[in-house]
C-alpha positions as CSV (number, residue, x, y, z in Angstrom):
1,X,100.3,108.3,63.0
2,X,101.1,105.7,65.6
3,X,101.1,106.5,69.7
4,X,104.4,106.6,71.2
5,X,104.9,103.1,72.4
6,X,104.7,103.1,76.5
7,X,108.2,102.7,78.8
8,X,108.8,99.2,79.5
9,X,110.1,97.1,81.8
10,X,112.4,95.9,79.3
11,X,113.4,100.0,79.1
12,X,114.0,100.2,82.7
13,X,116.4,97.2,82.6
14,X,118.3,98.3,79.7
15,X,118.3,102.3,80.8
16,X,119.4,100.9,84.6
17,X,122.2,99.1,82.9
18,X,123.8,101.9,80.3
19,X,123.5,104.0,83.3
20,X,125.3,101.7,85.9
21,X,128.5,100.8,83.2
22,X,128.5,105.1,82.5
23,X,128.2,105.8,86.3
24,X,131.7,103.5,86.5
25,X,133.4,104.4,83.8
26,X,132.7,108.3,83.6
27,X,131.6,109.2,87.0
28,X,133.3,107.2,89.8
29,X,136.5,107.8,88.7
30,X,136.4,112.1,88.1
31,X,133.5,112.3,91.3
32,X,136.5,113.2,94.0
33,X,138.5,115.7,91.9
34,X,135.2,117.5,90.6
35,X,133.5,117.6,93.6
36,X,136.2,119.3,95.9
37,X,136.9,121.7,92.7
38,X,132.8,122.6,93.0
39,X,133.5,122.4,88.9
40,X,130.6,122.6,87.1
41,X,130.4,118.9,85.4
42,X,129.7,119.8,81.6
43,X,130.8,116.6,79.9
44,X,128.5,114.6,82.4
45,X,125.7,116.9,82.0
46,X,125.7,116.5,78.2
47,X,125.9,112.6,78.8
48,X,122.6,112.7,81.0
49,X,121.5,114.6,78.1
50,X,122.4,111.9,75.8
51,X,120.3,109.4,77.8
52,X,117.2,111.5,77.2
53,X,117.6,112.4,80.9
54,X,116.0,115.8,80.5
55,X,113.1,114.4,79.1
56,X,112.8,111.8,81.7
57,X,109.6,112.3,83.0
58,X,108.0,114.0,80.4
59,X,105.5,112.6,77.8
60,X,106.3,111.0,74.2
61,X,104.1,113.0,72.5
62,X,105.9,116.0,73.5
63,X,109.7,114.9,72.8
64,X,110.2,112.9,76.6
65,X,110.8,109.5,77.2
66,X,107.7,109.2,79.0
67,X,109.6,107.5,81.9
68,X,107.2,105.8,84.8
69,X,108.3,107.9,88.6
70,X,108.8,104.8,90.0
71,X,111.7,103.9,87.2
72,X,112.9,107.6,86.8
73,X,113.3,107.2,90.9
74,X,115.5,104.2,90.9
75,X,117.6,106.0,88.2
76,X,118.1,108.8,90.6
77,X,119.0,106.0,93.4
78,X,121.2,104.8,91.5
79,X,123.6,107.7,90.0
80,X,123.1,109.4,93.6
81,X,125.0,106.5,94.8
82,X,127.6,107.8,93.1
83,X,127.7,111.6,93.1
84,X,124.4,112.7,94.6
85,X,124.6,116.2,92.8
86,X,124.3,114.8,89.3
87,X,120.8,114.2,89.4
88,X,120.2,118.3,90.9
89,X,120.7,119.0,87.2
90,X,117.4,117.2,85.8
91,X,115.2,117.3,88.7
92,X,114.7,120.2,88.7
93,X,114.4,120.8,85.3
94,X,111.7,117.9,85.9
95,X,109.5,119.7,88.5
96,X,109.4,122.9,85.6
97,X,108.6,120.8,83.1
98,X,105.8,118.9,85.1
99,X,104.6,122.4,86.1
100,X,103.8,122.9,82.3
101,X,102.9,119.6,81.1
102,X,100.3,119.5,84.0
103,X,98.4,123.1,83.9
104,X,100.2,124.8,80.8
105,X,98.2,125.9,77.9
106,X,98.1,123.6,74.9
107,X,100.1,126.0,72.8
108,X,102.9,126.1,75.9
109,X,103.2,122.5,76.3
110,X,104.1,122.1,72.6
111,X,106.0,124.9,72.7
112,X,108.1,124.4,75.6
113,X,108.5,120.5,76.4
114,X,110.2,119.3,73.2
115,X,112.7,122.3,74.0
116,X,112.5,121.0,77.6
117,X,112.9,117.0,76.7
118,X,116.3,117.8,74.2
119,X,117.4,119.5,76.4
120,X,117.5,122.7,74.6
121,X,116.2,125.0,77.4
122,X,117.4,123.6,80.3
123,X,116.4,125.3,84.0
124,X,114.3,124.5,87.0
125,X,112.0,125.7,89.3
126,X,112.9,129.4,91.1
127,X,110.5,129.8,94.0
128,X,112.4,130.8,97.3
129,X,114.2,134.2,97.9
130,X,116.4,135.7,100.3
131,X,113.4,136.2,102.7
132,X,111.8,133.6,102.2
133,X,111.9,129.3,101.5
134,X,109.4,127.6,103.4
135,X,106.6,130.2,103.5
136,X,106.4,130.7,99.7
137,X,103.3,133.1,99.9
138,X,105.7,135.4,101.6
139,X,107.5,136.0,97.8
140,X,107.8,139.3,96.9
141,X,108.9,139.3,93.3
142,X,106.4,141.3,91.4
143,X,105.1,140.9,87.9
144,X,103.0,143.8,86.7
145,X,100.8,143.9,83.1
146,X,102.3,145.9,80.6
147,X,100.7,145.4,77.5
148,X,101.4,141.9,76.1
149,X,104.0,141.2,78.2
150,X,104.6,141.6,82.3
151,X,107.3,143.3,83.8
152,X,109.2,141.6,86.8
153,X,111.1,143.3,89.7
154,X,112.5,141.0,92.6
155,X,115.3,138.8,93.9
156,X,115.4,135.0,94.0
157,X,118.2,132.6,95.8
158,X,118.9,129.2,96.3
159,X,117.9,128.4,92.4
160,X,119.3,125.2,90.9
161,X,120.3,125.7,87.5
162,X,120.1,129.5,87.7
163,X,123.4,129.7,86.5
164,X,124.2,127.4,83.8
165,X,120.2,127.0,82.9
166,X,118.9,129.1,80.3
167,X,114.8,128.9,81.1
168,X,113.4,128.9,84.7
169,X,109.6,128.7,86.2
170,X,109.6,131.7,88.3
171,X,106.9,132.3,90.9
172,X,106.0,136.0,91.3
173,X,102.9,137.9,92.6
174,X,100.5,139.8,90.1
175,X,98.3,140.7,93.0
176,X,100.2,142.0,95.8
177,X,96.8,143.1,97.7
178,X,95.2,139.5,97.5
179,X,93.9,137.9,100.5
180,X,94.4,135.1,100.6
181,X,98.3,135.5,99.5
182,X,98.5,132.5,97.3
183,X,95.1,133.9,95.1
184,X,97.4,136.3,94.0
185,X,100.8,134.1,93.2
186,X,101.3,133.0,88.9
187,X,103.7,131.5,87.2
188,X,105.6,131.6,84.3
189,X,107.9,129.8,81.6
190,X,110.7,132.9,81.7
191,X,113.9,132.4,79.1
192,X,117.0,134.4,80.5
193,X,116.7,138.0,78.9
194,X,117.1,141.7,79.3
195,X,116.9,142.6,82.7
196,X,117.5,138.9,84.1
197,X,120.5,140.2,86.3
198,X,123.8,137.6,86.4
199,X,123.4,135.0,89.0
200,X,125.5,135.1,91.8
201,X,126.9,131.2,92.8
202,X,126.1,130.4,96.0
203,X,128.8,128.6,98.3
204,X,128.0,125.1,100.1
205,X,128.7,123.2,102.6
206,X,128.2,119.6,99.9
207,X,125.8,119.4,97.0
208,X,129.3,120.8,95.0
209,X,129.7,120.9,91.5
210,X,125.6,121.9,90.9
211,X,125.1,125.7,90.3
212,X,122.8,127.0,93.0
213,X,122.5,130.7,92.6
214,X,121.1,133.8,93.7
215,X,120.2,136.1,90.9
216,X,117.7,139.8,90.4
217,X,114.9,140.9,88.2
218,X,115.3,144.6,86.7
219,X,112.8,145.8,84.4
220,X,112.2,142.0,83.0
221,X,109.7,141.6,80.5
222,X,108.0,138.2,80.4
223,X,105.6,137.8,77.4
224,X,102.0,137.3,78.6
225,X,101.3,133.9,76.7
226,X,104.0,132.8,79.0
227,X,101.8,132.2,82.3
228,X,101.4,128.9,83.0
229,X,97.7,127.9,82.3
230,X,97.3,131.4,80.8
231,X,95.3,132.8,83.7
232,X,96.5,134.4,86.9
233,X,96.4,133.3,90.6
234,X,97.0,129.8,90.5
235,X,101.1,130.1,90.7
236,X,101.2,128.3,94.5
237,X,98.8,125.4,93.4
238,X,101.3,124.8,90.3
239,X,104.5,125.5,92.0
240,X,102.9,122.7,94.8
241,X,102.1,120.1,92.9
242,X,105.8,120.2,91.0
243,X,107.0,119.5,94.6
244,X,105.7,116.4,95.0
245,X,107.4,115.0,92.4
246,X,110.6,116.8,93.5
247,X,110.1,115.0,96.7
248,X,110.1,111.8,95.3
249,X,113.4,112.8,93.7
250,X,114.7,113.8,97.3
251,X,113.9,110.8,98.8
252,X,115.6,108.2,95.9
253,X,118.9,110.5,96.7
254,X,118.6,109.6,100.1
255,X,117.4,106.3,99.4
256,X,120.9,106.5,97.1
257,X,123.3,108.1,99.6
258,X,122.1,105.8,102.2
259,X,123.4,102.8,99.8
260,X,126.6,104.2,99.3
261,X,127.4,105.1,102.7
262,X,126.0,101.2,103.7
263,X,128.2,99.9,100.7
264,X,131.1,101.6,101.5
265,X,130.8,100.6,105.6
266,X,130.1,97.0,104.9
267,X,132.9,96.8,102.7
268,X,135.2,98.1,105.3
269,X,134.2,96.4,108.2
270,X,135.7,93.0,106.8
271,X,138.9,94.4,105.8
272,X,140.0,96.9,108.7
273,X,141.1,94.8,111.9
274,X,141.3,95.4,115.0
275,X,141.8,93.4,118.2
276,X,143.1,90.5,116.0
277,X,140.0,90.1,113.7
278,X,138.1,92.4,111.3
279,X,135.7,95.0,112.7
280,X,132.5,93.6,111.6
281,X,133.0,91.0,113.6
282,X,132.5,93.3,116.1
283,X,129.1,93.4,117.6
284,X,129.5,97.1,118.2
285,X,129.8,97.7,114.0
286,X,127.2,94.9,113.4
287,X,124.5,96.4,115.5
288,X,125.1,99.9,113.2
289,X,125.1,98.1,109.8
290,X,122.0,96.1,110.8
291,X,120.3,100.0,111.4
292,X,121.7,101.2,108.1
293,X,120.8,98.6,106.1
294,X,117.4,98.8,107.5
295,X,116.8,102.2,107.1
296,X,118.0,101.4,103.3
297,X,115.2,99.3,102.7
298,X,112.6,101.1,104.5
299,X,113.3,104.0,102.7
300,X,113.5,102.5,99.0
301,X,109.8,100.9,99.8
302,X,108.5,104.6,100.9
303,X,110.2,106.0,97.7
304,X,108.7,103.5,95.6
305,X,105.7,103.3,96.9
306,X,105.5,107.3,96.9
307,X,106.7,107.1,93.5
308,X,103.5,104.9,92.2
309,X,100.9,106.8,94.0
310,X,101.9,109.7,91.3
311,X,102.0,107.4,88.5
312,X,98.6,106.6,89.2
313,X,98.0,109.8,89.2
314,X,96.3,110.4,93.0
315,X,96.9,113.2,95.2
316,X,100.5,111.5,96.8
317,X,101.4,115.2,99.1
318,X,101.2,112.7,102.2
319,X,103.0,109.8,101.1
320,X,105.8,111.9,99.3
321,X,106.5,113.6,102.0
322,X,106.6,110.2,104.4
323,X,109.2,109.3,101.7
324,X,111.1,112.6,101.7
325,X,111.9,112.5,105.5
326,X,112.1,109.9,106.4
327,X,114.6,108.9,103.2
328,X,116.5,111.6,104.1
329,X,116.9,111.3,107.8
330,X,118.3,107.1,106.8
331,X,121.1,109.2,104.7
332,X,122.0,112.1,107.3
333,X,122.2,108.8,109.8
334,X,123.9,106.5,107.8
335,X,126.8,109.1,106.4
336,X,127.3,109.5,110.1
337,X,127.2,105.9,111.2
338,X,129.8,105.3,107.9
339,X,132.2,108.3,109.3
340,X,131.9,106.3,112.7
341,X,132.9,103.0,111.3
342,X,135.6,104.2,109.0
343,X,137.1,106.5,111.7
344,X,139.7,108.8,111.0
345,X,139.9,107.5,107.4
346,X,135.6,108.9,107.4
347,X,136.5,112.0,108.1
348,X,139.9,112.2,105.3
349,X,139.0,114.3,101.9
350,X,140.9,111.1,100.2
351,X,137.7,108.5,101.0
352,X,134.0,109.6,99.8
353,X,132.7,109.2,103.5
354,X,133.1,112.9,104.3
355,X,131.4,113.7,101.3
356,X,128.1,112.0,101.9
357,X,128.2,113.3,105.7
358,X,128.4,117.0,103.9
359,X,125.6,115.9,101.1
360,X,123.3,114.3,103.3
361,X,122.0,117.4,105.8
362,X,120.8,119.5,102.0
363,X,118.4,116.3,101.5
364,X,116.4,117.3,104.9
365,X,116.5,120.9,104.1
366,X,115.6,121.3,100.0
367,X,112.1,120.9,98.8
368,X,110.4,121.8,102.2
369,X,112.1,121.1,105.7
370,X,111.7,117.7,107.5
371,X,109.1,119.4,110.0
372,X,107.4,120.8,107.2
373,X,106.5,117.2,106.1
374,X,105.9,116.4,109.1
375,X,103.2,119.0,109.4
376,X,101.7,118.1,106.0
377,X,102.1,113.6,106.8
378,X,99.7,114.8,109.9
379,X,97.2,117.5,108.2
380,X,96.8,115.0,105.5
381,X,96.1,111.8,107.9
382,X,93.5,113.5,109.7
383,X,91.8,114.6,106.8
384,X,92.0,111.4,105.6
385,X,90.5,109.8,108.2
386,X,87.9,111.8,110.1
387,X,85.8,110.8,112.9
């Protein structure tokens, strides 16, 4: 039997394009009546299904289309310009599925990433809880041995895909006493079951439409064979290295939003007049596009550049999270330099303006805090570069 052939540049063009005519067709036109319903967006969902977008990332021999980062990132770029909560539904899925490609079992990977690439079992990564986001060896969801399976008891909130997903990678501690913390953190492939307690939707400022959810463990039983890598205490180290890749993601739907809002201001400026001539003519709204488009470029080199450090496979914490923040920051200031140059028509529910200056502040928050990859972009540099 033949290896799957490799993802091409011919692929990327081609899969850039189908996306780009569905993005106009499907999406554009349903983004402002979906998103202020915070509707769930099945038909779109099961399109980005269609285009193998569940399997993005993930490798041929196991079902996936065995998409490069760097091309799965300007895919996210690009339907982010457009409704930045469309790609919340695969990247997450993503980070699980890279948990288990990565350090899964032989048995889990073909077990679980066909199911994961069709788009069969579709979930994401559930890590933070009530008490705790940031400091993730402060979890308290417990998993106890019971036999060939392990018993969970917790609570965990802010999960995408919690709701309408039917599989999640759920961080829990087996070792409550451990010391260090994180040498007694696993993690495990868990299908919705008995004692998997309904989610409860969370409300949001923007990111609408996506499920994000809040849900408890009662008495669930996980089946042993389900822990990732099939031995215990290595749950933080797994749950990590998923995040870089869903940093990458963050930053190409800044890199996105950015667009849009840059797009959308530039567009404007030559058609709204005032003082007898159209208001990029203004130096005023010049000097402000000049930053935004700026920051747009600056951050799609970091993304990119983030994106092929992981492609090739080398340790990329550093230079995902340059592209994270900084990505990020560009679309929380250029949604708020767009609302500035569209004025009162910004800040009107009828325009999409509003909607990226809601969207934007989630990008600096989700997948660790801005000044948590600030912290890390420092630790990592003078490591790298000791005297």
């Amino acid at each position: 039997m033949s290896a799957p052939a490799a993802f091409t540049d011919e692929d990327e063009r081609q899969m850039l394009e189908a996306i780009g005519r569905w993005l106009e067709r499907d999406v554009r036109p349903q983004v402002l009546a979906l998103e202020h319903a915070d509707a769930y967006p099945t038909a779109m969902v099961e399109q980005m299904r269609a285009f193998g977008l569940f399997g993005a990332t993930i490798a041929p021999e196991y079902g996936g289309l065995g998409m490069p980062t760097l091309t799965y990132a300007r895919i996210v770029a690009l339907i982010s310009a457009v409704w930045m909560s469309l790609p919340g539904v695969f990247s997450s899925h993503l980070m699980m599925a890279a948990a288990v490609e990565r350090f899964g079992t032989e048995e889990q990977k073909r077990r679980f990433l066909p199911r994961f690439a069709s788009g069969e079992l579709r979930g994401g990564l559930a890590l933070t809880e009530p008490e705790c986001g940031t400091d993730l060896q402060a979890i308290r969801t417990r998993a106890v041995r019971a036999g060939d399976h392990y018993v969970i008891n917790g609570r965990k909130s802010w999960i995408t895909n919690s709701l309408e997903g039917s599989c999640l990678a759920l961080l829990v501690k087996t070792d409550a006493e451990a010391v260090p913390p994180h040498k007694g953190m696993s993690l495990f492939v868990a299908e919705k079951g008995p004692g998997f307690q309904a989610p409860r939707k969370l409300g949001k400022l923007g990111y609408k439409g996506i499920d994000t959810a809040e849900f408890a463990l009662e008495g669930y039983r996980v089946p042993a064979d389900c822990l990732i890598g099939g031995a215990e205490g290595r749950g933080l180290q797994q749950a990590l290295a998923g995040l870089e890749l869903g940093r990458i993601n963050i930053a190409a739907r800044g890199v996105g939003l950015a667009r849009a809002a840059l797009d959308d201001s530039v567009r404007y400026a030559q058609v709204r007049k005032a003082f007898g001539k159209p208001i990029g003519q203004h130096q005023a709204i010049q000097l402000k596009l000049a930053e935004m488009a700026t920051r747009c470029e600056a951050a799609r080199l970091l993304t990119e550049s983030a994106a092929r450090a992981y492609d090739r496979g080398e340790r990329c914490d550093m230079e995902a999270g340059m592209a994270k923040y900084f990505a990020s920051e560009a679309a929380l200031e250029n949604a708020q330099e767009a609302m500035r140059i569209h004025g009162a028509y910004g800040y009107s529910t009828e325009l999409p303006v509003e909607r990226y200056y809601r969207d934007a502040p989630l990008l600096c928050i989700g997948e660790g805090t801005n000044e948590i990859q600030r912290i890390v972009i420092a630790r990592q540099l003078l490591a790298r570069n000791p005297v």
